[in-house]
N, C-alpha and C positions, 0 to 999 in steps of 0.2 A: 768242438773242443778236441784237441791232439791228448791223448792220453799215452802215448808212446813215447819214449823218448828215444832219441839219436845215443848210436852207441857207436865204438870203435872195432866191432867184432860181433860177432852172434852171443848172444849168451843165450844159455840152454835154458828152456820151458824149465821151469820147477815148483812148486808149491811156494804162495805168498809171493811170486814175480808177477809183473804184468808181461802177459802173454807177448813171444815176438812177434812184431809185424810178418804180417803175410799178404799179400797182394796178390788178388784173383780174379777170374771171371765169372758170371755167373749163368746161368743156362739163359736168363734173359740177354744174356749182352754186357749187363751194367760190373765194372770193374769196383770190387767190396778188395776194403783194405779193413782186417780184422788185427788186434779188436776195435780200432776207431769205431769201422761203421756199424758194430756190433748195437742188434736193438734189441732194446728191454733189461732189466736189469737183472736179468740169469741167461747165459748164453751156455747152450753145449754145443762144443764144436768135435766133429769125428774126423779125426786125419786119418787119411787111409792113401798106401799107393797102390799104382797096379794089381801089384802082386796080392793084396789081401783082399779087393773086394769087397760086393756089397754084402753077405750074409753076416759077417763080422761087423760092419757098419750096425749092418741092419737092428743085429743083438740087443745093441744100447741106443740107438737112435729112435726105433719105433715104440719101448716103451716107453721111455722120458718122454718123446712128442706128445704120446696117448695121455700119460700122468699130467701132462700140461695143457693137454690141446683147447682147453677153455681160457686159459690165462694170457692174454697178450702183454704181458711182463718179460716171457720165458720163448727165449729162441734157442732152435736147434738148428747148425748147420752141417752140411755132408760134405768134406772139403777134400778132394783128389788130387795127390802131385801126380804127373805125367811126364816129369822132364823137358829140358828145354833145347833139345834139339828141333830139329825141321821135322824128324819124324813124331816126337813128343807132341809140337804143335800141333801137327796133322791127328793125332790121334788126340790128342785133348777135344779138336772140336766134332770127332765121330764121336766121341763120349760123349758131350756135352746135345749134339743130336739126339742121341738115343735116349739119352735120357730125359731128354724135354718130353718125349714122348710118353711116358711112362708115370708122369710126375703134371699136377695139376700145377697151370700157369700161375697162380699165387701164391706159389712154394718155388718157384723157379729161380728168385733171388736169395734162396738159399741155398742152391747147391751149387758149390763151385768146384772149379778146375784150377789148377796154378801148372801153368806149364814152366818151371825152375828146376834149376841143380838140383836135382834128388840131394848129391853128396852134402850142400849145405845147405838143404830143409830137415835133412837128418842130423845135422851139427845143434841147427837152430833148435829143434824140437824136443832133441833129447831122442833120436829116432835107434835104437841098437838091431830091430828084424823087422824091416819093410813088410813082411807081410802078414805082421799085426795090424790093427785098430788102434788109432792113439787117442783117448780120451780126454777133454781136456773142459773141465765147468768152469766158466768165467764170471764174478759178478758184474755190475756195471762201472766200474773203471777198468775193466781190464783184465783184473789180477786171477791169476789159477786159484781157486779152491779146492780143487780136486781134481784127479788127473788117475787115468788106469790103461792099461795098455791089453788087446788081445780080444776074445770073446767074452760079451756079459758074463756072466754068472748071477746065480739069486743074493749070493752076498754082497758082488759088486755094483746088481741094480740097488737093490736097498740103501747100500751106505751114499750111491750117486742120488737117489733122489729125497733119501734123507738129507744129505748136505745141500741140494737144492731148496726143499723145503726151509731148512732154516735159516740159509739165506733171505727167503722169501717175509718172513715174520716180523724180523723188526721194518722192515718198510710196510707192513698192514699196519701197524699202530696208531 
C-alpha cells in the first residue's frame, strides 16, 4: 500500500504529516523507500549528514533499539544523506562499506545512505544545521509523532520512548 502521496513541492517534515518520501540504499543493496517500506508499526528513523555522525545518531538510536529490541512491531533506522554528486556517490558506498562491517547482516536493511541534494533533503526534512541528528517517530501509516533535533538528552529519551510506548498500547488491546 502507497501511503505517500504525490505532491507538487517538498513540504517540510512536521508533527501530524506523513513523513516525505525518501529513497535509499541500504548496506545490503536493497533500495527502501521510507516510510512505504517502513516495518512495523513504530518506526524511528535518525537522519544524520556527514557532518553530524554517528555519536549523535548513536544517543537516540541505541537506547530506543535497546527499550525495544524484544518487540518486532518497532523499527529503528540510521539513514545518512551524502550528496549526490560523483564524489557523494563514491563516498556513500565507502560508508555503506564500512559499515557493513561493523553492523550484524540482519540489521543491514536498516541502515541506509541516500546519495541526494543535501539542499533539498534539508528543504524536505525541515533540515536548519546539518550537523545535528534529525529525529523523526513514525507510526504505521507514516505520519511524524514526534520528532527532536541534535543529541539525546534524559528528557528527550523519555518523552521519545514514552510517545513510543503509547503509541504501542492501543494496538495491544
Amino acid at each position: 500500500m502507497n501511503r505517500t502521496a504525490a505532491t507538487t513541492g517538498p513540504v517540510p517534515a512536521a508533527l501530524g504529516r506523513v513523513f516525505p518520501t525518501l529513497m535509499a540504499a541500504s548496506l545490503s543493496g536493497r533500495v527502501v523507500t521510507l516510510p512505504d517500506d517502513a516495518e512495523g508499526d513504530v518506526s524511528l528513523i535518525v537522519l544524520v549528514f556527514l557532518e553530524s555522525a554517528g555519536p549523535i545518531a548513536d544517543s537516540w538510536s541505541g537506547p530506543f533499539a535497546g527499550a525495544f529490541a524484544e518487540n518486532p512491531r518497532v523499527t529503528t533506522y540510521l539513514v545518512t544523506v551524502v550528496g549526490d554528486s560523483l564524489i557523494g556517490r563514491s563516498l556513500a558506498d565507502r560508508i555503506r562499506q564500512g559499515l557493513a562491517g561493523g553492523i550484524p547482516p540482519e540489521k543491514h536493511d536498516l541502515v541506509l545512505t541516500v546519495p541526494e541534494d543535501i539542499e533539498r533533503c534539508r528543504r524536505a526534512y525541515g533540515i536548519d544545521d546539518p550537523s545535528l541528528a534529525y529525529i523523526y517517530l513514525l507510526d504505521g501509516q507514516g505520519i511524524i509523532r514526534w520528532m527532536e533535533k541534535g543529541t539525546a538528552t534524559p528528557e528527550g529519551l523519555a518523552g521519545l520512548l514514552d510517545t513510543a510506548r503509547t503509541m504501542l498500547e492501543p494496538l495491544m488491546e
